[in-house]
C-alpha positions in Angstrom: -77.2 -14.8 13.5 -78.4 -15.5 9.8 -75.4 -16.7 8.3 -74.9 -19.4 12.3 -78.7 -20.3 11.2 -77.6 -20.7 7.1 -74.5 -23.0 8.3 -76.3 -25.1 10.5 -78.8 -25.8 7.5 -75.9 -26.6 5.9 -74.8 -28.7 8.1 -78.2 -30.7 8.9 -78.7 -30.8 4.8 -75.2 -32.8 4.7 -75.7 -35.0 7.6 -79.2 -36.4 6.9 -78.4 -38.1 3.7 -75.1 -39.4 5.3 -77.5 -40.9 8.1 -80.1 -42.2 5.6 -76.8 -44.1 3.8 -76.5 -45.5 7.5 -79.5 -47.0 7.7 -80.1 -48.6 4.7 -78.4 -52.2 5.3 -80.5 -52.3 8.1 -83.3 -53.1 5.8 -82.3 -56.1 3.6 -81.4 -57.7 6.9 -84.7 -57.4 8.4 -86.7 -58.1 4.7 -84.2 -61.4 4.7 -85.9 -62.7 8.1 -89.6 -61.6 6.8 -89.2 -62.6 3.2 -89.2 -66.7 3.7 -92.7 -68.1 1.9 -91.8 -71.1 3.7 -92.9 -70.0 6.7 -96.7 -69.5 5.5 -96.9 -73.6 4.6 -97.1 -75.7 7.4 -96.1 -79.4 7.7 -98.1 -81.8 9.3 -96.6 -85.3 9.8 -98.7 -88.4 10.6 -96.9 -91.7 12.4 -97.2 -95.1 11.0 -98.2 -98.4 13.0 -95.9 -99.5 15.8 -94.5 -96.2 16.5 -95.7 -92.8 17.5 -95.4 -89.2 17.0 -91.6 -88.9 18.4 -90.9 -91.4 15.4 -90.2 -87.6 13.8 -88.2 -86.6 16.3 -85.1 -85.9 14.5 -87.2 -84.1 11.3 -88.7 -82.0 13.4 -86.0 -79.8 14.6 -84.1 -79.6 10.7 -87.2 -78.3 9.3 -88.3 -75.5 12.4 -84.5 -74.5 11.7 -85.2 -73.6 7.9 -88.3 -71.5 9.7 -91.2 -73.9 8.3 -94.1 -74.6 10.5 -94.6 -78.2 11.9 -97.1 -79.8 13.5 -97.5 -83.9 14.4 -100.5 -86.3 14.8 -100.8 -88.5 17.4 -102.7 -91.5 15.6 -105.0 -93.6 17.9 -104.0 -96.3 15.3 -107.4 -98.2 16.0 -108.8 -97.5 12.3 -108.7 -95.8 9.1 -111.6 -93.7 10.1 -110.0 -92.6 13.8 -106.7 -91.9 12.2 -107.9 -89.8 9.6 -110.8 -88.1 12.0 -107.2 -87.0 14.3 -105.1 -86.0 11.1 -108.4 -83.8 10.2 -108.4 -82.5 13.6 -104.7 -81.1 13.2 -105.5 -79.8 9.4 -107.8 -77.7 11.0 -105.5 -76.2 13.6 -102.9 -75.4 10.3 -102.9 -72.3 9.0 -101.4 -71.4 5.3 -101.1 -74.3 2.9 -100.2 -77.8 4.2 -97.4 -80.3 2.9 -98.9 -83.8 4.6 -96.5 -86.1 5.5 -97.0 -89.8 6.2 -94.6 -92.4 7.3 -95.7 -96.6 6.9 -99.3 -96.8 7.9 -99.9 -93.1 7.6 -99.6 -93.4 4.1 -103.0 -95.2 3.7 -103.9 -92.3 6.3 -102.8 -89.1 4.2 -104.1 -90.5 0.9 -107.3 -90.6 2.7 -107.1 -87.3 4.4 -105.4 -85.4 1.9 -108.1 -84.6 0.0 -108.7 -81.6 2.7 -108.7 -78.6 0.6 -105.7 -76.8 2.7 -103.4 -79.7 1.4 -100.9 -78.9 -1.3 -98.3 -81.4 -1.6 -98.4 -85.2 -0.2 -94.7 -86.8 1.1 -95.1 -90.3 1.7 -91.8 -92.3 3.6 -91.6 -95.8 3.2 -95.6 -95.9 3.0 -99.0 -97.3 1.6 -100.3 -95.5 -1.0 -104.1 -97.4 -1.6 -106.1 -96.6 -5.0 -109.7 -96.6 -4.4 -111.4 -99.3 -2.5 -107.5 -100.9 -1.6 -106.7 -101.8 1.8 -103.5 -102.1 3.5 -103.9 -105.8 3.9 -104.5 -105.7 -0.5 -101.0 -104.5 -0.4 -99.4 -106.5 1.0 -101.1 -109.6 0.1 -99.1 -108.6 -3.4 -96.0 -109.0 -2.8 -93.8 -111.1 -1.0 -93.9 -111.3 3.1 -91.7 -109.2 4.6 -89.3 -110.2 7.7 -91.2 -107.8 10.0 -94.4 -109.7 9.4 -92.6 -112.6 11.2 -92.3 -110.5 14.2 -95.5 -109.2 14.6 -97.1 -110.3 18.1 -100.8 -110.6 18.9 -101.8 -109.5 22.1 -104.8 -111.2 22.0 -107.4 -108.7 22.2 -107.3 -106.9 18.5 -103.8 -105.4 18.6 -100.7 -106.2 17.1 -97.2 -105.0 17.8 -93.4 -106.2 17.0 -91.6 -108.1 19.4 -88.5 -106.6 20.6 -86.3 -108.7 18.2 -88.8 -107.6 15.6 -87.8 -103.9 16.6 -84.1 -104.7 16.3 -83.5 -106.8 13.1 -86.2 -105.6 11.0 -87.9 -102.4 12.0 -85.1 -100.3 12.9 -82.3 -102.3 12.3 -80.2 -99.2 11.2 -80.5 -97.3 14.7 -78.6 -97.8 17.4 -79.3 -101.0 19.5 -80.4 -98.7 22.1 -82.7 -96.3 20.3 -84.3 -99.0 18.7 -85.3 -100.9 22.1 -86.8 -97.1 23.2 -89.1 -97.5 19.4 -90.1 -101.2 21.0 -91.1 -99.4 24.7 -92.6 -96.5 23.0 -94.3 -98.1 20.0 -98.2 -97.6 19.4 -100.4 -100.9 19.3 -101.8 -101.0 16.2 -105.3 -102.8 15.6 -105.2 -105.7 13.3 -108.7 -104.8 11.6 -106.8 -101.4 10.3 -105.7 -103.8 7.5 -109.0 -104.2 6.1 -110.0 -100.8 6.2 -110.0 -99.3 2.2 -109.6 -95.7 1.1 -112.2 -94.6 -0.4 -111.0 -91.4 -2.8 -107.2 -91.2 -2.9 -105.5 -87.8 -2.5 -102.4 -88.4 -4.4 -104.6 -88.9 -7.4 -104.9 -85.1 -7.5 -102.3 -83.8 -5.2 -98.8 -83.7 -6.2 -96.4 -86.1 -4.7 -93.2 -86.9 -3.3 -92.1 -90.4 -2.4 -89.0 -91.6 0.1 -87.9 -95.3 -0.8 -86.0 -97.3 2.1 -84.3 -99.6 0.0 -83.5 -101.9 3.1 -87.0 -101.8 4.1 -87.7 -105.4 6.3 -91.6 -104.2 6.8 -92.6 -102.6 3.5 -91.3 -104.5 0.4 -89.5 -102.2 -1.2 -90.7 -103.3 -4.6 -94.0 -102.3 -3.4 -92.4 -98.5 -2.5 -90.9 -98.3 -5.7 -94.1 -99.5 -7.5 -96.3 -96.9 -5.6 -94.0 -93.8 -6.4 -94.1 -95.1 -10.1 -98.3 -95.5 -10.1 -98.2 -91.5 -8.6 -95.7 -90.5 -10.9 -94.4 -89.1 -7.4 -91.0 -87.7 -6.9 -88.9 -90.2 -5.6 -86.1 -90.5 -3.3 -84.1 -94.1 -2.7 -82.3 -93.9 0.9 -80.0 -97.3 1.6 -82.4 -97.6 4.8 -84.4 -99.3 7.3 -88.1 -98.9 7.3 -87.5 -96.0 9.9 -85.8 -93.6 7.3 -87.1 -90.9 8.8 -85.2 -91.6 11.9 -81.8 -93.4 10.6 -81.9 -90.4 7.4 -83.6 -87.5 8.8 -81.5 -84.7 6.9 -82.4 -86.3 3.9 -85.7 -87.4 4.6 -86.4 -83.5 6.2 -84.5 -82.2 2.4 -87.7 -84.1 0.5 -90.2 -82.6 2.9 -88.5 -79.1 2.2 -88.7 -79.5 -1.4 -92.4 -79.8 -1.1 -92.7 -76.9 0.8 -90.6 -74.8 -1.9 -93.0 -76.5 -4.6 -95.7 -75.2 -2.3 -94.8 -71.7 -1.9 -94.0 -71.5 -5.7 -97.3 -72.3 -6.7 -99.1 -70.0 -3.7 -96.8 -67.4 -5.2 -98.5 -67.4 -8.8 
């Protein structure tokens, strides 16, 4: 009996390091789903005028696939103030450190909002970036008029919006004939008094930035873009693109927004 019980702690003495050597690529597997930082940082993404939140439709999905966190606004686009009070509303519902993203009008909406303590990193696309006590309207009273502002139709009452053509030949004249008519159904109203509204303390000024150029850009002068970038000594990216980047380029466009989140989660990591 002692020398069955002396073999079969033999036995169990040989196996259990044999099944410990088993486990053990079980664990870098599961540490290589935990370990992404991204996945703290979240990415919120504010819509520009004549357009709405589905404008990020095709970011959206390349960024959740890298496992980053993404949430959008939907902008009322009837003023600064509103615009910013429904970014704020979303920065509250983000947890972890925020990379704010901001395509056209949004720009003059993040610079504005981005103050927010949770926000790390600012990504403008094709955007306004105001200095202190600049409007929109400042802008682009500085630099030559764009096709798109040709385009632009009053409906009488406060709102402006681009006429189908408009959508087709200089807002999204990249996109498919098709998907651009969709952007003209789907596109938000946006108020023409928005274009006198000024920031008041610009985020960029203290939060690191990244800037997305659209070299083709009918709406934005893309002097203007490249000026901007330059005054914010942002990071800059030049796309051969429409104003609507972000749907024409969205793996690129996404690649910017993810190199703000890896800036992010370096410096949350010191």
């Amino acid at each position: 009996m002692k020398s069955l019980l002396a073999a079969s702690t033999m036995l169990i003495g040989t196996l259990l390091p044999l099944s410990a050597a088993v486990a053990e690529p079980a664990r870098p597997a599961a540490s290589a789903e935990a370990t992404p930082a991204a996945s703290q940082v979240t990415v919120v993404l504010v819509h520009g005028a004549w357009a709405d939140g589905s404008s990020w439709s095709k970011v959206i999905p390349l960024l959740q696939a890298k496992g980053i966190k993404v949430l959008g606004v939907q902008n009322p686009l009837t003023s600064l103030v509103d615009d910013v009070i429904a970014t704020k509303r979303v920065l509250a519902d983000a947890t972890g450190p925020v990379v704010l993203v901001g395509h056209s009008w949004a720009g003059t909406v993040i610079t504005e909002a981005g103050t927010d303590p949770k926000v790390k990193a600012l990504v403008y696309v094709a955007a306004f970036a105001n200095k202190e006590g600049q409007s929109g309207g400042d802008l682009v009273a500085a630099y030559p008029k764009t096709p798109a502002l040709g385009t632009v139709w009053d409906d009488g009452h406060g709102f402006l919006r681009q006429t189908e053509q408009g959508m087709l030949d200089n807002f999204a004249a990249d996109l498919p004939r098709a998907e651009a008519r969709t952007m003209f159904v789907t596109q938000g109203a946006l108020a023409a008094s928005t274009f006198g509204d000024k920031v008041t303390v610009p985020a960029w000024r203290t939060v690191p930035s990244w800037y997305v150029v659209s070299a083709n850009d009918r709406v934005i002068a893309p002097q203007m873009e490249r000026d901007l970038a330059a005054e914010m000594k942002a990071k800059t990216t030049v796309l051969q693109s429409s104003h609507v980047s972000l749907l024409s380029h969205p793996k690129e466009v996404a690649a910017v927004i993810e190199d703000a989140v890896a800036f992010v989660t370096k410096g949350t990591a010191k």
